[in-house]
N, C-alpha and C positions, 0 to 999 in steps of 0.2 A: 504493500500500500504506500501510496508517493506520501512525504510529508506533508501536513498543514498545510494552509497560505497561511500567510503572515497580515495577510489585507486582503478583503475580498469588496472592497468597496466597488474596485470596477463589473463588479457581476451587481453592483445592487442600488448605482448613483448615477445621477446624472447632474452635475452641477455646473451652473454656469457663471461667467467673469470674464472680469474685461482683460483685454491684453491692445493696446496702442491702439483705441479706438475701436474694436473691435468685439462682440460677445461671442466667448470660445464657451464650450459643452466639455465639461472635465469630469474625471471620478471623483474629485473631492477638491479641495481649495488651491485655486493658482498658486501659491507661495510654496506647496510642498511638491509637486510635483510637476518635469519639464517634458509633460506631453498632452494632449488633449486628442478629442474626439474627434471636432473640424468647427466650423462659424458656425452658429447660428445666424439663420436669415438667408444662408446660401440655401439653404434646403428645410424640410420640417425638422426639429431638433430632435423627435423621435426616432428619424432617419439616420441620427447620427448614432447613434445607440449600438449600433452593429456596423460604422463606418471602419476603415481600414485601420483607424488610429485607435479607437477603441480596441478592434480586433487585438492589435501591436502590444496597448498596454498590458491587456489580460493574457497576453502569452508568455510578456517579460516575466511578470508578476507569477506565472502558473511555474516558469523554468528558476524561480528562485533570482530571479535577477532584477528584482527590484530597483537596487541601488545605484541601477544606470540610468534614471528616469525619478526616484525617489529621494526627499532629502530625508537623511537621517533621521535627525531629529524632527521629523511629522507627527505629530500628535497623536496620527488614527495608529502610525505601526507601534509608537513608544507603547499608547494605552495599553492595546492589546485587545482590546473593546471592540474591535471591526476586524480581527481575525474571522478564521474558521472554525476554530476550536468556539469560539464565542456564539456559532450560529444558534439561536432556539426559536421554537417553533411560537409565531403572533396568533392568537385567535384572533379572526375578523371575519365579516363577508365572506360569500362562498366564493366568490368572482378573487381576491384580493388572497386567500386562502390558498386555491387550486394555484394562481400565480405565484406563490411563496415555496408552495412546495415545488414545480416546476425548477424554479430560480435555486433551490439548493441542490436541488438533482442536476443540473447544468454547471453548478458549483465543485459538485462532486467529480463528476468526469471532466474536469478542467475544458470545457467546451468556451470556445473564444466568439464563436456568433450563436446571441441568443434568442430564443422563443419567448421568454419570459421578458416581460417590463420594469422597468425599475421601479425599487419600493422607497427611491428616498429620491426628492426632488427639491433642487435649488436655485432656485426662479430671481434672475435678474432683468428687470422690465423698462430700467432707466438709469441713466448715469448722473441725471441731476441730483444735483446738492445742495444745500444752502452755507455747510461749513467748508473751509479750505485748510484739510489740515497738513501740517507741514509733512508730513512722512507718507499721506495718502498717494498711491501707485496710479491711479484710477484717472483718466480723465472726463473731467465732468463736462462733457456735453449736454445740451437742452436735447437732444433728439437720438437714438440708435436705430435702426431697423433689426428688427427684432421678427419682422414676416408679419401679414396682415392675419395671418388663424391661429397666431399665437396664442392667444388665448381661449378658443377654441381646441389647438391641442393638448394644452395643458388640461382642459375639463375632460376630454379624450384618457389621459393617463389616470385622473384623481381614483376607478376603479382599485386599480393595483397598488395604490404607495399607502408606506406607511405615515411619512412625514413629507411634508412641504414646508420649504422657510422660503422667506420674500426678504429679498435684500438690494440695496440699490448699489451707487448711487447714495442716497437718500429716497428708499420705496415708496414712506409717505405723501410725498409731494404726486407721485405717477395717479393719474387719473384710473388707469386703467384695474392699477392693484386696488383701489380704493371700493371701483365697480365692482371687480371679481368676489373682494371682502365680502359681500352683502348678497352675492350669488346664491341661487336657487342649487345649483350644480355641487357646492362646496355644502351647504349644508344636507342636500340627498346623500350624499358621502362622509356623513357624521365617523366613519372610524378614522379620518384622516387626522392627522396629528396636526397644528397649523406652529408656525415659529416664525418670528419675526427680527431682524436687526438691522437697528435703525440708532440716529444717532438721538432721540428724544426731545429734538428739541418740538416737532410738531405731533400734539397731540389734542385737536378741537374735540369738541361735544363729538360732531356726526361720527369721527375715528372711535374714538373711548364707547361709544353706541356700538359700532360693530366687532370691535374686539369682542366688545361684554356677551354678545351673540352668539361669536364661533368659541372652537374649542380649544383654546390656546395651549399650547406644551410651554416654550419659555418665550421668552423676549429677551433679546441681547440689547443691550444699552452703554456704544460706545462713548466713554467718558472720556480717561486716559488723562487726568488730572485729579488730583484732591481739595486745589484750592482756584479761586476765579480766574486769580493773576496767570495761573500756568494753561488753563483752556483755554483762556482767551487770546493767549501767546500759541498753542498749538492751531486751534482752531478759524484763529482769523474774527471770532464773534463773539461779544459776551451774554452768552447764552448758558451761563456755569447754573444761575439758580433756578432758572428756567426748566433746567434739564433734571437739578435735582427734585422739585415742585412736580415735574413729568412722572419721575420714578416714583414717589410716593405717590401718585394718583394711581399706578398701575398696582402697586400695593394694595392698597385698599379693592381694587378689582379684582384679583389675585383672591382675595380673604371672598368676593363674591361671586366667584367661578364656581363652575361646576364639577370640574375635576380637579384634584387632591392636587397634580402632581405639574400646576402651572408653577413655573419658575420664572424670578426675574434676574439677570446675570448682568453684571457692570461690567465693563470691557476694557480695558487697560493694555494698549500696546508700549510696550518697555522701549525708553530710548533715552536720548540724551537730556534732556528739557525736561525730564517728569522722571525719571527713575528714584531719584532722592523723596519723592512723594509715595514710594510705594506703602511703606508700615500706617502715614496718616489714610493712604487712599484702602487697608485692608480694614480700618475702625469706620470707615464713613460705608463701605459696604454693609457693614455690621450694623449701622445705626438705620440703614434704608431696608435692612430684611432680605438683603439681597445676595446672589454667591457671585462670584468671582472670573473672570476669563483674564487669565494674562496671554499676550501675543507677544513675539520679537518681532522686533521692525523688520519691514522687506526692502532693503534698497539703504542708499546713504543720505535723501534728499535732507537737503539743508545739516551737513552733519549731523544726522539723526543715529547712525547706526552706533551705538555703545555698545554693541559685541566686537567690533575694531578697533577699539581707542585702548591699549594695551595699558593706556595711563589711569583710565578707569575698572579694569577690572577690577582690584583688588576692592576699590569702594564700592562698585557695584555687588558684589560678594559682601560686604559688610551690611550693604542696606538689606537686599535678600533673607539674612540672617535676622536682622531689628523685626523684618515683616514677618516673618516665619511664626516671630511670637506671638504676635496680635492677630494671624489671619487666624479664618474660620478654617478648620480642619480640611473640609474639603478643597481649601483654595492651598493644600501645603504642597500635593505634588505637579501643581503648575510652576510653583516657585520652586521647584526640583527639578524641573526639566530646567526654567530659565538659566538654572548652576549649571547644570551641566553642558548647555552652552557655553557658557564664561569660560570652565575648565579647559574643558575644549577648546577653546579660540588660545586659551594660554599652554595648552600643552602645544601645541601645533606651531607658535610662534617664538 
């Protein structure tokens, strides 16, 4: 019997991101991995699903050869959570069920074109924004082409998935995700998991009305500062109370959902302008009810990258240790991988 995968995400995702104007169709998030499936907009993004790039990745990945297309330190391989060994069975739907088992039986015989639909969907529908923040990779255009049945494909797939997250850009602002929210199609399909990442700072009545509707899993809420002076220096806006005012209101919605297991997660990418904020920024998660995402920065925009600057590691390692104390339990092995980058960058140099 062949070993494990080590990630099966390419048999079970279909996620999408920008790359220099363009929205590419990936297994999982642009920053870890240097292959993709093809454009969306050249073709239906279903079509891409079993495109040649797809095929490529899930054969590297079936031959153990990840780490010519994967970066190391990736989240999904470190976890261990989107292995194979990790696969269990979802009760849901008969339609969403039959395609589950399918998708692991495909899983099994290492099959690189599949029958089966993806069960986790990550829908980018706009690149507008309203913040400009110094480390963001993304260019924020008013407009993408994204194909006119876009969103008809996507209602097309809602049978089969288990999760959909909506992500921009800034998603909020997109006309389109705002429609789809309040869709007749997404609530027929009550076992769909709904997630969202956004940066909080838009959050009107008619939104907070349709969140409170569907069935939310989490909400990410990129912050990536503790205090005003440093978002407003990241961000380009002072929009710091705004955002914190946003998060406690999904709190309180949170406390009025209907499933147990919505989460709201603060989002914090590590870098040079906000690292020294990490220990205050693990107590102000603690006082919003909220857990934790740390990111490392992609790229050096505006010397951002602190995993180069050899001058700071060692204090970047001191602050990590300060957070370590005051974070919430679950936030300790994000601040585990974060070290073990550092080490890394310093054993290597």
């Amino acid at each position: 019997m062949s070993e494990k995968l080590q990630c099966i995400m390419p048999w079970k995702a279909l996620f999408m991101d920008e790359l220099d104007g363009k929205i590419m169709a990936l297994p999982c998030c642009l920053s870890w991995i240097q292959a993709d499936f093809g454009r969306i907009g050249t073709s239906k993004f279903i079509d891409l699903w079993n495109s040649e790039g797809a095929q490529r990745i899930r054969y590297l990945i079936a031959k153990g050869r990840q780490a010519e297309i994967c970066d190391r330190f990736c989240t999904y391989l470190q976890s261990g959570n989107h292995s194979e060994s990790a696969i269990r069975l979802i009760n849901g739907p008969q339609m969403f069920m039959e395609n589950q088992l399918l998708n692991n039986e495909e899983i099994k015989k290492r099959q690189t074109i599949l029958n089966s639909m993806p069960m986790f969907l990550k829908v980018l529908p706009t690149l507008r924004c309203n913040n400009r923040c110094t480390m963001c990779f993304q260019n924020h255009y008013d407009d993408i082409d994204v194909g006119p049945s876009f969103w008809q494909e996507i209602e097309a797939v809602l049978p089969y998935l288990y999760e959909i997250t909506f992500q921009g850009g800034e998603v909020t602002l997109d006309r389109g995700f705002r429609e789809f929210l309040r869709s007749k199609a997404l609530r027929f399909n009550s076992h769909v998991n709904i997630s969202l990442i956004s940066n909080g700072t838009v959050l009107d009545d008619d939104l907070y009305e349709s969140l409170k509707e569907n069935r939310l899993n989490y909400i990410i809420i990129s912050i990536n500062a503790a205090t005003r002076k440093t978002y407003e220096k990241i961000t380009k806006n002072d929009f710091f109370e705004r955002v914190i005012n946003n998060v406690e209101r999904l709190y309180s919605l949170s406390e009025l959902h209907p499933i147990k297991h919505f989460e709201i997660i603060v989002s914090f990418v590590v870098m040079r302008s906000n690292y020294r904020e990490l220990p205050q920024f693990m107590r102000l998660a603690k006082q919003l009810g909220a857990k934790v995402q740390l990111l490392n920065v992609i790229g050096n925009r505006e010397g951002e990258d602190v995993f180069i600057r050899k001058d700071l590691h060692n204090d970047l390692l001191y602050i990590l240790t300060e957070a370590s104390k005051v974070a919430q339990e679950s936030a300790l092995h994000q601040i585990e991988r974060i070290r073990k980058i550092i080490t890394h960058e310093m054993d290597i140099s």
